[in-house]
ROZADREN-361317 format. One record per residue (C-alpha): residue number from 0; chain; residue in one letter; x, y, z. Coordinates in steps of 0.2 Angstrom, whole numbers, plus 5000, padded with zeros to 4 digits. Each point is the difference from the previous one (the first is absolute). Layout:
N
R num cadena residuo    u    v    w
R NUM      A       a    X    Y    Z
...
//
This chain:
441
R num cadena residuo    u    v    w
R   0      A       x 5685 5257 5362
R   1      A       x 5001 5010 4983
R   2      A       x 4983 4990 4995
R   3      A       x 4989 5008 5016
R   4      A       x 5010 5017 4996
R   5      A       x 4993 4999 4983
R   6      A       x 4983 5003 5007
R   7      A       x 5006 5018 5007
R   8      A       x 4995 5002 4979
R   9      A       x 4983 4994 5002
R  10      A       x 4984 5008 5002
R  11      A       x 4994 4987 5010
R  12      A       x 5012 5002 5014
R  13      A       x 5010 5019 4997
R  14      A       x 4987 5010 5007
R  15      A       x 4995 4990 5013
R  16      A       x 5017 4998 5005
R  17      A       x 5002 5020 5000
R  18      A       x 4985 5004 5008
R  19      A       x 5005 4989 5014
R  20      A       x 5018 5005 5000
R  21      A       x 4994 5019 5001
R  22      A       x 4986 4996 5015
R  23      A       x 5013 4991 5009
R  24      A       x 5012 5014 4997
R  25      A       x 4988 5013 5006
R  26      A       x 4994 4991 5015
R  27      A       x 5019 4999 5007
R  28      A       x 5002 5018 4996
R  29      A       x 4989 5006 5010
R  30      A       x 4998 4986 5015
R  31      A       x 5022 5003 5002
R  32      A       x 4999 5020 4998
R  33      A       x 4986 5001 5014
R  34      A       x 5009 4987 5010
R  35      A       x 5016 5007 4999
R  36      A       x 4994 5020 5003
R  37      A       x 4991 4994 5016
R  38      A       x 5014 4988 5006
R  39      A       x 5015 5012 4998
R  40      A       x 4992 5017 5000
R  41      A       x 4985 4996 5011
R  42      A       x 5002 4988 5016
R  43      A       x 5017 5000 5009
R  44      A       x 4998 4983 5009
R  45      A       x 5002 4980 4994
R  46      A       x 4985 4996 5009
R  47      A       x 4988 5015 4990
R  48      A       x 5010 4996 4984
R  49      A       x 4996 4981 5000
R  50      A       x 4981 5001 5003
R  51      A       x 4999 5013 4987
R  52      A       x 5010 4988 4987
R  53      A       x 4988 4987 5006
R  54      A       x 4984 5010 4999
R  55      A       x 5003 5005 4982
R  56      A       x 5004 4981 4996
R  57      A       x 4983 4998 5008
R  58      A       x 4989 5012 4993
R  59      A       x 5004 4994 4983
R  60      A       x 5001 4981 5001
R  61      A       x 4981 5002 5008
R  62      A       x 4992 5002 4984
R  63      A       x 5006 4982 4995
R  64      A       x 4993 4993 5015
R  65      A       x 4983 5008 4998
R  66      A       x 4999 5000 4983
R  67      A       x 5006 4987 4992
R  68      A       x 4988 4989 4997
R  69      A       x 4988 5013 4993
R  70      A       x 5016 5004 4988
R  71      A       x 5003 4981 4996
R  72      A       x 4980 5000 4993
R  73      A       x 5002 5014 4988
R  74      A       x 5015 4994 4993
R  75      A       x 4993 4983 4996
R  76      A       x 4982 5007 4994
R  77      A       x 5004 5016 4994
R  78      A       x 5012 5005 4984
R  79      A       x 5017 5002 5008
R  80      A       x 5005 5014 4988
R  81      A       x 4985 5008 5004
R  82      A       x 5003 5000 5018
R  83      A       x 5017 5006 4999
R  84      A       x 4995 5016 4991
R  85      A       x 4988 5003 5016
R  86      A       x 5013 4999 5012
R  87      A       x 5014 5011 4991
R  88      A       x 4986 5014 4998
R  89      A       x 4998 4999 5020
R  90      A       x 5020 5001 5004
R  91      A       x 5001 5017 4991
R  92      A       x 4988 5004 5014
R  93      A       x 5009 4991 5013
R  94      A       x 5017 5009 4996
R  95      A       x 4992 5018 4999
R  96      A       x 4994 4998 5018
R  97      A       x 5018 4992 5005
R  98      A       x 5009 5012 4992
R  99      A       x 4988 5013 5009
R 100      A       x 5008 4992 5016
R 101      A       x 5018 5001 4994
R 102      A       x 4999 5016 4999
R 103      A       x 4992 5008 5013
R 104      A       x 5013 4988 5010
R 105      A       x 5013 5009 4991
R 106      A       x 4994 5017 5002
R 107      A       x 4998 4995 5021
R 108      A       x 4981 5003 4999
R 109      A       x 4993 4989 5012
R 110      A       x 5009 4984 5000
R 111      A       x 4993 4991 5013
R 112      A       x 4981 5005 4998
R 113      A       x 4999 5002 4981
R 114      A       x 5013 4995 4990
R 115      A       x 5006 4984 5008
R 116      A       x 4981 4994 5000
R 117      A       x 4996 5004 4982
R 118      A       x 5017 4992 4995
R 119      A       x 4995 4985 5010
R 120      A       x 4983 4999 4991
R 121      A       x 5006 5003 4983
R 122      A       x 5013 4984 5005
R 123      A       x 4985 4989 5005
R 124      A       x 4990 5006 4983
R 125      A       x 5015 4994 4992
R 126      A       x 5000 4982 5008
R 127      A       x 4982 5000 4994
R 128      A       x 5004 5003 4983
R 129      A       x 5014 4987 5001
R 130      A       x 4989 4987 5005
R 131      A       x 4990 5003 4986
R 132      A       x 5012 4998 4989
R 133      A       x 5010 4986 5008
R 134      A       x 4991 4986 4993
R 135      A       x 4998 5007 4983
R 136      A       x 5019 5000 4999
R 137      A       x 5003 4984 5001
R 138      A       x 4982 4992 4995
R 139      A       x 5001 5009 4982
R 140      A       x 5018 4991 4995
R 141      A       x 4993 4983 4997
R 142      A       x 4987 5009 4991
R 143      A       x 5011 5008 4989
R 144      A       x 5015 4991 5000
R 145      A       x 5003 4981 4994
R 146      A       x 5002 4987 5013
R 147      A       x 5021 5000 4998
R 148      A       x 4999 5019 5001
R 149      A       x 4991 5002 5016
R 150      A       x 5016 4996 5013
R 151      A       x 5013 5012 4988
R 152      A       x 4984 5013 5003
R 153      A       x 4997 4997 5014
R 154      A       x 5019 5004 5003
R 155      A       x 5000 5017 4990
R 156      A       x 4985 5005 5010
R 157      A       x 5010 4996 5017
R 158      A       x 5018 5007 4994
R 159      A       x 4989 5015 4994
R 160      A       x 4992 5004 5015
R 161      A       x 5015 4999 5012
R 162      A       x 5008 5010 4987
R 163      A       x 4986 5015 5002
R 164      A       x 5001 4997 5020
R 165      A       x 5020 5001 4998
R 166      A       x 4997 5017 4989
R 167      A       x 4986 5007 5010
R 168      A       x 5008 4996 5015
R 169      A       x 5018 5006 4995
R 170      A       x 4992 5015 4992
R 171      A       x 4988 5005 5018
R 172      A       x 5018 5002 5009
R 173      A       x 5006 5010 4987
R 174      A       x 4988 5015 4996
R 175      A       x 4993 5012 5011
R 176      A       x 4982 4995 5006
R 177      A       x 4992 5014 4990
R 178      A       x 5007 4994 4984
R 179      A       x 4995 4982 5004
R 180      A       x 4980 5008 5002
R 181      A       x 5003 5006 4982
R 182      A       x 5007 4982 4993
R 183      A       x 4987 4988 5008
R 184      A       x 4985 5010 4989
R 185      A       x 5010 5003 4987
R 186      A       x 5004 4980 5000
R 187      A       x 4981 4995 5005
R 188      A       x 4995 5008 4984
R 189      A       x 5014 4992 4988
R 190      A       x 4994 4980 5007
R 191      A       x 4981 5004 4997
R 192      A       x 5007 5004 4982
R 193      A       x 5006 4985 5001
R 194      A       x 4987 4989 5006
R 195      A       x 4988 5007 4985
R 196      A       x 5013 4988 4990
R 197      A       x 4997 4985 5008
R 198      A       x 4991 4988 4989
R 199      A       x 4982 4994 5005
R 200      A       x 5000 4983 5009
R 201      A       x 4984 4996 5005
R 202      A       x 4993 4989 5013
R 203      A       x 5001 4980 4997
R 204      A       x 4991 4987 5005
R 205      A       x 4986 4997 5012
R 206      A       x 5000 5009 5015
R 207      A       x 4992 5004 5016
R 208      A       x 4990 5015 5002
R 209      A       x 5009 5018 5010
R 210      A       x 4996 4998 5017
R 211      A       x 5002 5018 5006
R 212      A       x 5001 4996 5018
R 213      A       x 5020 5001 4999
R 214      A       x 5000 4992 5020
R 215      A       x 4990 4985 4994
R 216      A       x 5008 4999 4984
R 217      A       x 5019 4999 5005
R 218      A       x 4995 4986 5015
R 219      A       x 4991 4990 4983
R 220      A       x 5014 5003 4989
R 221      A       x 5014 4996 5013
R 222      A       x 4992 4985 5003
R 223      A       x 4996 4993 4983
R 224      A       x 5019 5003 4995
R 225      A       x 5010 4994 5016
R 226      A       x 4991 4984 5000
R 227      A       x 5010 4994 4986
R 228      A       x 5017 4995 5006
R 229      A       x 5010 5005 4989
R 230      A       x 4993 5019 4998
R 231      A       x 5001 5001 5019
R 232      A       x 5017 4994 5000
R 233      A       x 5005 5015 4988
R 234      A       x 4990 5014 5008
R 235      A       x 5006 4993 5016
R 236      A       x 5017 5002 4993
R 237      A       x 4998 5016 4993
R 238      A       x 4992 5010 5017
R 239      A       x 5016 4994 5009
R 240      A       x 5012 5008 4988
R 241      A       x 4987 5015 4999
R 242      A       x 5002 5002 5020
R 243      A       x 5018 4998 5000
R 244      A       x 5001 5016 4987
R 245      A       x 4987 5008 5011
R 246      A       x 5011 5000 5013
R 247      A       x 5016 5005 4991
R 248      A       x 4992 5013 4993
R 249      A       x 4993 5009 5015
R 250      A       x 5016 4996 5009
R 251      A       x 5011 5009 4984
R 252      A       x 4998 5020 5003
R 253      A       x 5001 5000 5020
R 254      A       x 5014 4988 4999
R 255      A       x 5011 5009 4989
R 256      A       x 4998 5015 5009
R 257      A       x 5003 4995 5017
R 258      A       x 5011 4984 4999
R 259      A       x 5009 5004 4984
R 260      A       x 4999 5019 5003
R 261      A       x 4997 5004 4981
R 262      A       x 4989 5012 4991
R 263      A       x 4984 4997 4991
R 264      A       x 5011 4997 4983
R 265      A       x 5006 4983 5010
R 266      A       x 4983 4995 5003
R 267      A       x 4995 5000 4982
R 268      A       x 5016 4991 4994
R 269      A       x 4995 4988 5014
R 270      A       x 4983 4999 4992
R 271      A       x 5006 5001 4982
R 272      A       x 5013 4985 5002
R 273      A       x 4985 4989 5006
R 274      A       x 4991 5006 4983
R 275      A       x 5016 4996 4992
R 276      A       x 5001 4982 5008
R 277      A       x 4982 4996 4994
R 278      A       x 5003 5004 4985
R 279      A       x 5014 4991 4997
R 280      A       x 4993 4986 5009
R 281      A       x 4984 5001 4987
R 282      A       x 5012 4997 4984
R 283      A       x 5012 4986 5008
R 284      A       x 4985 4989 5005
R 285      A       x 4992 5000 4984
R 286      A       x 5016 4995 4993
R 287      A       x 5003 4986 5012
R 288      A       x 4983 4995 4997
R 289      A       x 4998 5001 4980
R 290      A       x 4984 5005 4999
R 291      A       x 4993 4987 5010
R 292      A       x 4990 5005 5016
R 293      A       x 5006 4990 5014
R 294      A       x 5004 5005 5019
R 295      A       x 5016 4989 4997
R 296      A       x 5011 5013 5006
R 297      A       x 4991 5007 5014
R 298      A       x 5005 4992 5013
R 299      A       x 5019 5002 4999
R 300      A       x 4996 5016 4994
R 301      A       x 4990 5006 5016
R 302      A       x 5014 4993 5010
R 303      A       x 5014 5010 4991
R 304      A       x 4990 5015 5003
R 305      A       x 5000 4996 5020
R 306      A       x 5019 4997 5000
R 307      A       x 5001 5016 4993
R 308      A       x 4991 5008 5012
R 309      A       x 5008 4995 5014
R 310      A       x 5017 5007 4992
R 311      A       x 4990 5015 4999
R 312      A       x 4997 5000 5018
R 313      A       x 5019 4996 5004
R 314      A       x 5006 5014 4991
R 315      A       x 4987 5014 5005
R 316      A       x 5004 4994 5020
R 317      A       x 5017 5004 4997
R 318      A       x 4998 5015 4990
R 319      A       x 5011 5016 5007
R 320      A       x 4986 5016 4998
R 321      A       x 5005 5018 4999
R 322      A       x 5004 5008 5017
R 323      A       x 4992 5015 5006
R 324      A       x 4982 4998 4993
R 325      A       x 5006 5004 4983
R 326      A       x 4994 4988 4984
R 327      A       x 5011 4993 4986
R 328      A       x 4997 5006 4983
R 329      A       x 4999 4989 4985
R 330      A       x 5017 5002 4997
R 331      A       x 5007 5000 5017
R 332      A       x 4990 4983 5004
R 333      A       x 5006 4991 4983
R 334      A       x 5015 5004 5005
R 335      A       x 5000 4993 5016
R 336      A       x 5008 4983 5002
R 337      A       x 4986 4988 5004
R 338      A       x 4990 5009 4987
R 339      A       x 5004 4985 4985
R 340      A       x 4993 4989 5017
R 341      A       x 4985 5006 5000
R 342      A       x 4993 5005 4984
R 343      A       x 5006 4983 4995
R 344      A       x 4992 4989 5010
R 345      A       x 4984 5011 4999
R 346      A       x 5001 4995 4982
R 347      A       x 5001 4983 5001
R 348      A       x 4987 4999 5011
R 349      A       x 4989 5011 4987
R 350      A       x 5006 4988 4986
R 351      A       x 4995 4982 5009
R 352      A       x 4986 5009 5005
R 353      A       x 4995 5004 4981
R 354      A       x 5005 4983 4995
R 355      A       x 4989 4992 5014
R 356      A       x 4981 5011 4997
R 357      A       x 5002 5002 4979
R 358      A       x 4996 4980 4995
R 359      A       x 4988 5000 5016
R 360      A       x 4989 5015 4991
R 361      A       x 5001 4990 4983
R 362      A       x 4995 4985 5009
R 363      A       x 4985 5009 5006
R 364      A       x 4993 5007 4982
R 365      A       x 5003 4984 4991
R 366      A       x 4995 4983 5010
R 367      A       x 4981 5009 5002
R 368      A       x 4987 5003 4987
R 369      A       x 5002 5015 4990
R 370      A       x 4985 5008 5006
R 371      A       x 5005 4998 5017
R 372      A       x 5017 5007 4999
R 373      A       x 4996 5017 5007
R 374      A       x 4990 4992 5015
R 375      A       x 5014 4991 5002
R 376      A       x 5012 5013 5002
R 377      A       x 4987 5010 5010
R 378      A       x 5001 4985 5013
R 379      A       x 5018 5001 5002
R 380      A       x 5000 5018 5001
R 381      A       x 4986 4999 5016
R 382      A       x 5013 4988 5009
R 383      A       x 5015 5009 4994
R 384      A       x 4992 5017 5005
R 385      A       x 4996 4993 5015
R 386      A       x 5015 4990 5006
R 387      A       x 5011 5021 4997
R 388      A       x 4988 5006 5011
R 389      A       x 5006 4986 5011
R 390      A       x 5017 5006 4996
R 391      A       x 4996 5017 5003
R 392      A       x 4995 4995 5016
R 393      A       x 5013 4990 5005
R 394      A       x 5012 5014 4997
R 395      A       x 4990 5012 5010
R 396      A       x 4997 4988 5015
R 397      A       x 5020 4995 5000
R 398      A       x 5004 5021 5001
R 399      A       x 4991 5000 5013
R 400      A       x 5006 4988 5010
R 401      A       x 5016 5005 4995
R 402      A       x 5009 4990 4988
R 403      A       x 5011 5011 4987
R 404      A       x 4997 4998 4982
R 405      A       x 5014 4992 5000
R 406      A       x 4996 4984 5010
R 407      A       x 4983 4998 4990
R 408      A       x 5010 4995 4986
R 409      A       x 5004 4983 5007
R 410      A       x 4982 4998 5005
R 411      A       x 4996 5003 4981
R 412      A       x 5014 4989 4995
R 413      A       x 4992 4985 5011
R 414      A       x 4986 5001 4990
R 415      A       x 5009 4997 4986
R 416      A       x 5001 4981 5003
R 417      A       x 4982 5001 5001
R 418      A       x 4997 5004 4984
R 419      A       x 5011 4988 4992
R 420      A       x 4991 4987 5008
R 421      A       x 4985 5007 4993
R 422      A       x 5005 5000 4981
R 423      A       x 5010 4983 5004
R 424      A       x 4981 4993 4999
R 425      A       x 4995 5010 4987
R 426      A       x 5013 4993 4990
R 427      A       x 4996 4982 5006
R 428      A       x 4983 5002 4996
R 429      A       x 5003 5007 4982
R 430      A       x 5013 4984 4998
R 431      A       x 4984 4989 5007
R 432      A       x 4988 5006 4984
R 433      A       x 4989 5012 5010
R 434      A       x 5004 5017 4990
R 435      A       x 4987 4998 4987
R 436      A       x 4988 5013 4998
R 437      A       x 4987 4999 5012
R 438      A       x 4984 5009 5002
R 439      A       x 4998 5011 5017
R 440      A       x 4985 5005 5004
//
């Protein structure tokens, strides 16, 4: 532990690690202080509150689907540093048209026709910018960091990031929406500061040529990573984890309004203990693991974060909500007695959850060749993005036919099971000799 957070004193890893801690950051600002305005001072119904939850998780998981591949390319033949600087420049546009929405939302100047669609715009520019940087994140580690240094970075990069989303997140429940148009430019401008520190890593190897058609291009590069068992194994893995957050975290601001009766503060507390739980999840694994990348402890870890989930369904069904169509402050709801419940076994679920997906992204970046890490990572970013849109539609098409949020939490605990199956295989086929690196394409 103290070796990888030696490299927080390394060029070669601080400001990447700060860029990406400040995009992440940024990104959960502003997704959670839209979300929240519209949820609690917007709509006045479950149903409306949910697909709006649902839509915004959609618009911005979209870019990973479409453009993945096309990002996966110019990681691998492009300088990644390079790259980087490009996309930080773009999201101090991004945020200036968001925080043009924030505003006008705050001010009450045509929500529904301008505001809400110029936020939702600026959130999908925003997913396209993540899924440009996406595979550079992880790609550029082994690049940069010595093979015994990539899981302990790898890590850093995860605690980091869930750390951002738990400041972002906590922070967007906090301040008032026209203070958090200000921060999210002021924050853009600070990462592409940043990124201009991240040392040149150019492309390696011998690889294929763009193929701009991004259609084409994710149907060739899916197929030409999920052949191999062991990297459709993890990706496989990965999606069902990423379609149980999905879930979760559509289902978090209309259910702690309407069944817990609590104020927007809750739902960011709620979001910031998942944060929380990755994190911590991120720093116990890599010490179970020493360094070594290995999905030895996914599968018990997967079924840890189901058992948790389902007391998390036990103690929402029996949760006593305010009377008379009030909601429960922070205080009020800490105080209440099955408050420890709750946020408890939200974090245990957040922790296994942590300790299940950290290794499998590791795994991913370091049993390919280096110059097809990013393509790599773009793959499982398709099949992830595509498996929360899944999710997304799940949760829709289960409001609909009426099933609380409540109830979808065992669904996405039964899935749970799945999963360990999944990285059960995994682990057998690493144990078998089949985790070398292999070329993709």
């Amino acid at each position: 532990m103290q070796a990888s957070v030696r490299l927080l004193t390394k060029r070669r890893f601080l400001p990447l690690f700060v860029t990406q801690l400040l995009g992440a950051f940024n990104d959960n600002l502003f997704k959670n202080a839209m979300v929240l305005f519209v949820v609690y001072s917007v709509y006045n119904d479950a149903r409306a509150e949910t697909w709006f939850s649902a839509i915004a998780t959609g618009v911005f998981i979209l870019p990973f689907f479409l453009l993945s591949a096309l990002s996966g390319q110019l990681a691998d033949q492009r300088d990644k540093a390079r790259i980087i600087r490009f996309v930080k420049a773009a999201e101090i546009v991004i945020m200036s048209v968001g925080a043009v929405g924030l505003a006008m939302a705050w001010m009450g100047v045509a929500i529904h026709v301008v505001a809400i669609p110029l936020m939702l715009l600026a959130l999908f520019a925003m997913g396209i910018h993540s899924t440009f940087f996406g595979p550079i994140k992880y790609a550029i580690l082994p690049q940069h960091l010595r093979e015994e240094e990539v899981l302990g970075g790898t890590g850093l990069v995860e605690a980091g990031t869930y750390i951002a989303i738990l400041a972002g997140t906590i922070l967007a429940g906090l301040i008032a929406v026209e203070v958090a148009a200000g921060v999210v430019i002021g924050t853009a401008i600070i990462g592409y500061l940043a990124g201009r520190q991240v040392p040149t890593a150019p492309p390696l190897g011998q690889c294929d040529p763009l193929d701009y058609h991004f259609i084409r291009a994710s149907i060739t590069l899916v197929r030409g990573t999920m052949h191999v068992p062991r990297l459709y194994l993890a990706i496989v893995s990965i999606s069902f984890f990423w379609t149980i957050g999905a879930v979760l975290f559509i289902q978090f601001p209309p259910l702690v309004k309407n069944v817990l009766t609590a104020d927007k503060a809750v739902a960011s507390l709620f979001l910031a203990i998942f944060s929380i739980g990755i994190a911590i999840g991120s720093v116990a694994i890599n010490r179970l693991l020493q360094g070594s990348v290995s999905a030895k402890y996914a599968p018990a870890s997967v079924i840890g974060m189901g058992l948790f989930l389902l007391g998390f369904h036990f103690v929402c069904a029996n949760w006593q909500g305010a009377a008379n169509g009030q909601l429960l402050s922070l205080s009020d709801f800490l105080g209440h007695p099955h408050a420890l419940g709750i946020t408890g076994t939200l974090l245990g679920v957040a922790t296994f959850g942590g300790m299940f997906v950290v290794p499998l992204y590791a795994f991913l970046t370091t049993t390919v060749e280096k110059c097809e890490a990013a393509r790599t990572i773009a793959a499982n970013n398709i099949v992830n993005s595509g498996a929360m849109v899944v999710g997304s539609l799940i949760a829709i098409g289960l409001t609909i036919l009426g099933m609380t949020p409540v109830n979808q939490l065992i669904l996405v605990a039964a899935m749970c099971p799945i999963s360990a199956w999944l990285a059960s295989r995994l682990h057998k086929a690493c144990n078998d000799g089949e985790c070398g690196p292999t070329i993709t394409s």
